[in-house]
C-alpha positions as CSV (number, residue, x, y, z in Angstrom):
1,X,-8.5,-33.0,-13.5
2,X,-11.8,-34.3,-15.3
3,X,-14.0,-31.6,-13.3
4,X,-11.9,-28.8,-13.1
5,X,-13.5,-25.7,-15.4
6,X,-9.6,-24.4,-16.0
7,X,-7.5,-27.1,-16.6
8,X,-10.4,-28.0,-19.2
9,X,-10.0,-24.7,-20.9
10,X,-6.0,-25.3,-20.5
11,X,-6.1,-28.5,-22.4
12,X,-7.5,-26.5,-25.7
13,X,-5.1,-23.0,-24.9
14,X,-4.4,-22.5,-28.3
15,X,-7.7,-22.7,-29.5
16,X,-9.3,-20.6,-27.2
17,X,-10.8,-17.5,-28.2
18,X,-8.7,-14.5,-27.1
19,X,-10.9,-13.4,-24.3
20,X,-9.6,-16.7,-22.9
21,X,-5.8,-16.3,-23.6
22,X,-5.5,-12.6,-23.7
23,X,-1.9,-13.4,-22.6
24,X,-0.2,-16.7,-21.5
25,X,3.2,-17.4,-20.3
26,X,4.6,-20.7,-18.4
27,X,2.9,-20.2,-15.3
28,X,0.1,-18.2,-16.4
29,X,-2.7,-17.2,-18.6
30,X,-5.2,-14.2,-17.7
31,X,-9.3,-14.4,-19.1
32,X,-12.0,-12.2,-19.3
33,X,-14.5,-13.3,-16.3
34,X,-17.4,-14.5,-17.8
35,X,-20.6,-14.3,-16.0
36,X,-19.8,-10.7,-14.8
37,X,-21.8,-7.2,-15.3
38,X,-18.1,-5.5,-15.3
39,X,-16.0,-5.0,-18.4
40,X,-12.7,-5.9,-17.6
41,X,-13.1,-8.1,-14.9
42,X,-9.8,-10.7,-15.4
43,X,-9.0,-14.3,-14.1
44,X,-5.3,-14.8,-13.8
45,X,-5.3,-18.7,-13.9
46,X,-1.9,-20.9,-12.8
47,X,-1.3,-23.1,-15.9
48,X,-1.1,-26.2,-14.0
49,X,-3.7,-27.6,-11.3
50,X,-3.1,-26.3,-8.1
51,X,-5.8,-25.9,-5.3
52,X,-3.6,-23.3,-3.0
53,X,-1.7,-20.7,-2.9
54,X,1.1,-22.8,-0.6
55,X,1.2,-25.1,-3.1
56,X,2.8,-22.6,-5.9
57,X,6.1,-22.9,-7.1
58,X,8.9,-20.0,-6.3
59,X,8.9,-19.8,-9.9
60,X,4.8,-19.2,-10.3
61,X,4.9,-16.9,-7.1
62,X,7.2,-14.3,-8.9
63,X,5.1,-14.8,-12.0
64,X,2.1,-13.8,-10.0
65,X,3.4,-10.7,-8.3
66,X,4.6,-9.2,-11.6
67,X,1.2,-10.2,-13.3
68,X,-1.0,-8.7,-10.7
69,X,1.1,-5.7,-11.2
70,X,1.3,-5.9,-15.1
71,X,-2.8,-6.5,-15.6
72,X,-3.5,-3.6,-13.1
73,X,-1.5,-1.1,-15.9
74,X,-3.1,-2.7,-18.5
75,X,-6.6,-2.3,-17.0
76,X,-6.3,1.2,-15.9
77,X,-4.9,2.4,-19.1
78,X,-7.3,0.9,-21.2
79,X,-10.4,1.5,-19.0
80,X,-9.7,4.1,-16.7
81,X,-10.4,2.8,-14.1
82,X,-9.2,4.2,-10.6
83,X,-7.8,1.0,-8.9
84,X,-8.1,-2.6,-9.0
85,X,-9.2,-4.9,-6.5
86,X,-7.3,-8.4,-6.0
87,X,-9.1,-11.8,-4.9
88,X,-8.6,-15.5,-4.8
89,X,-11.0,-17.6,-3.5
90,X,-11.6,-20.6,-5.5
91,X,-14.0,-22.8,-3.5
92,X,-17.0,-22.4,-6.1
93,X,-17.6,-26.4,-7.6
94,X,-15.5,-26.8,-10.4
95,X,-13.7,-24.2,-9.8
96,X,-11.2,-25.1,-7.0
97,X,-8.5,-24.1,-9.3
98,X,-6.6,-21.3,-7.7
99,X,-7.0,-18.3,-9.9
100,X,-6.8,-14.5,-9.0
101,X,-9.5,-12.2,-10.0
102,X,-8.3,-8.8,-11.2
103,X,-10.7,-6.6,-11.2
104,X,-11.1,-3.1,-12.2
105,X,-12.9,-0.4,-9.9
106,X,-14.3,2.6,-12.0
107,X,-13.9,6.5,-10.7
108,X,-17.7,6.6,-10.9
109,X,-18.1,3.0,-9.8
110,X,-21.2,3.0,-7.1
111,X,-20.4,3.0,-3.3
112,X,-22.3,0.1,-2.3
113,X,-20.5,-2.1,-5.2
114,X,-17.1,-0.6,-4.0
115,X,-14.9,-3.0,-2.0
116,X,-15.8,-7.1,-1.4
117,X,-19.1,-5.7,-2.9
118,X,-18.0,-5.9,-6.3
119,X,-18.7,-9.2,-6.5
120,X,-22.3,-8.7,-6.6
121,X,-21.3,-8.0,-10.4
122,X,-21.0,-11.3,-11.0
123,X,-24.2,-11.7,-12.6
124,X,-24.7,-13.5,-15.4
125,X,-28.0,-12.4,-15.7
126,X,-26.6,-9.4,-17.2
127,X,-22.9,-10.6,-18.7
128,X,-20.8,-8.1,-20.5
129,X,-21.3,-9.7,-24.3
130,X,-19.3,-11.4,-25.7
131,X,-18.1,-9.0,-28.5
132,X,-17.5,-6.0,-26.0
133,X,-15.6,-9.3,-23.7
134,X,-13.5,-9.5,-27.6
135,X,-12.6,-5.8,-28.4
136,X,-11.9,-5.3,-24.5
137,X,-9.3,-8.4,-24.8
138,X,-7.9,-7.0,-27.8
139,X,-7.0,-3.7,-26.4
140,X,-5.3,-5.3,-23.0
141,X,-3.2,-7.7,-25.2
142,X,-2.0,-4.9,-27.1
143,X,-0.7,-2.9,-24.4
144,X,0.9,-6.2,-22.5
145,X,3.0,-7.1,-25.6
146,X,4.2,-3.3,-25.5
């Protein structure tokens, strides 16, 4: 798919920085967010084009459930945080791609960021950098090849 953002980045996996593969498997491959104020926020991108959920596999569905579960032990050990929150969306241009956001909510995270809020962290304005988006990666693909 000539306009889609992740099947681009898919094309070049192997040479991705590791904030873009911080792990990869058949079915999937997790990212840091970019364009987000929140350390930590993830992408858990299906490795093949696919625009909806229905349209997973059996085998990609599984994958998903134990990811979702797998990056939200990851995330709280190494940040702390007190949940994460779980979305898909995928309607922004070039980004029709299904992928999952995982996102981590802090203890001390404000109230009026909590919930569907959060995503007024996406702000590029004021993106996490990229070395802090490096070190974090390296930490989370540590613990997942525990």
């Amino acid at each position: 798919m000539e306009s889609c953002v992740t099947c681009a980045g898919e094309r070049g996996v192997a040479e991705l920085p590791l904030r873009e593969r911080i792990a990869v498997d058949e079915h999937w491959r997790v990212a840091h967010a970019f364009g987000t104020a929140l350390p930590g926020w993830l992408v858990l991108l299906p490795r093949r084009h696919v625009t909806a959920i229905a349209d997973l596999t059996d085998a990609e569905a599984v994958g998903l459930g134990v990811w979702q579960v797998r990056l939200s032990r990851a995330l709280h050990r190494v940040t702390g945080c007190a949940k994460t929150y779980v979305a898909q969306f995928a309607e922004a241009p070039g980004f029709g791609h299904v992928h999952f956001h995982v996102i981590p909510r802090a203890v001390d995270l404000a109230a009026e960021s909590r919930g569907p809020s959060i995503f007024g962290l996406l702000d590029a304005a004021h993106e996490v950098p990229v070395a802090e988006r490096d070190a974090l990666a390296g930490r989370l693909a540590a613990y997942l090849a525990e």
